[in-house]
N, C-alpha and C positions, 0 to 999 in steps of 0.2 A: 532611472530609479535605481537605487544601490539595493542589493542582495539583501540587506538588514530588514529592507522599507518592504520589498518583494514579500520576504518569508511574514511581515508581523501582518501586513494585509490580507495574505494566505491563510494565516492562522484564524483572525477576525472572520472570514469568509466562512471557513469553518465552523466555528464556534455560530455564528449566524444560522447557517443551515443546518446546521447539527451534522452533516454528512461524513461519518466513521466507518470503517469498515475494521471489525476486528482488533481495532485500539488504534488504526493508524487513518489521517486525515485525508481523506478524498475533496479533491478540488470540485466534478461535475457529477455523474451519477455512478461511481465506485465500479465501472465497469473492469477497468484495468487491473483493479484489485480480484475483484474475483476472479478473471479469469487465471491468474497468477497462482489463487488459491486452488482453483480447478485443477491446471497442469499441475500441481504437487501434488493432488488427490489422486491423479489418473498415476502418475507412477511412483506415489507409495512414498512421500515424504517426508519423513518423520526426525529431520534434526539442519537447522537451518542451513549448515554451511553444501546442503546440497542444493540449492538453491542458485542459477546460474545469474553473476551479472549483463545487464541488457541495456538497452534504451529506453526500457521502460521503470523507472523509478513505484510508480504503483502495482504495475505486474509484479516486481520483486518484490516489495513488501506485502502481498497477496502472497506468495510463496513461502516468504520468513512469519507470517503466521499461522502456517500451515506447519511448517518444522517447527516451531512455539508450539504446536497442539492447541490453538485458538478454534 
């Protein structure tokens, strides 16, 4: 499957479940997100570029809506 196919399936899936967290699309149950949003709470996150890259692509965007002030 090409990357194109991947993300528009991804998207559908979404849009299906309705599963958002904070304006950005959760694949299963947004846990990654929150916790992402959590660790920016506990130390006081308030502007995105403090928000470290990871392996986790939803823990970070849990974080960069945390520095967004979502």
């Amino acid at each position: 499957m090409r990357a194109s196919e991947f993300a528009k399936k991804r998207r559908r899936k979404v849009r299906e479940q309705g599963l958002v967290y904070k304006g950005y699309p959760c694949t299963k149950d947004c846990s990654g997100h929150m916790a992402g949003y959590g660790w920016g709470e506990r130390r006081g996150v308030t502007n995105t570029n403090q928000c470290p890259l990871g392996n986790s692509n939803s823990w970070h965007e849990g974080c960069l809506s945390k520095g967004q002030g979502r």
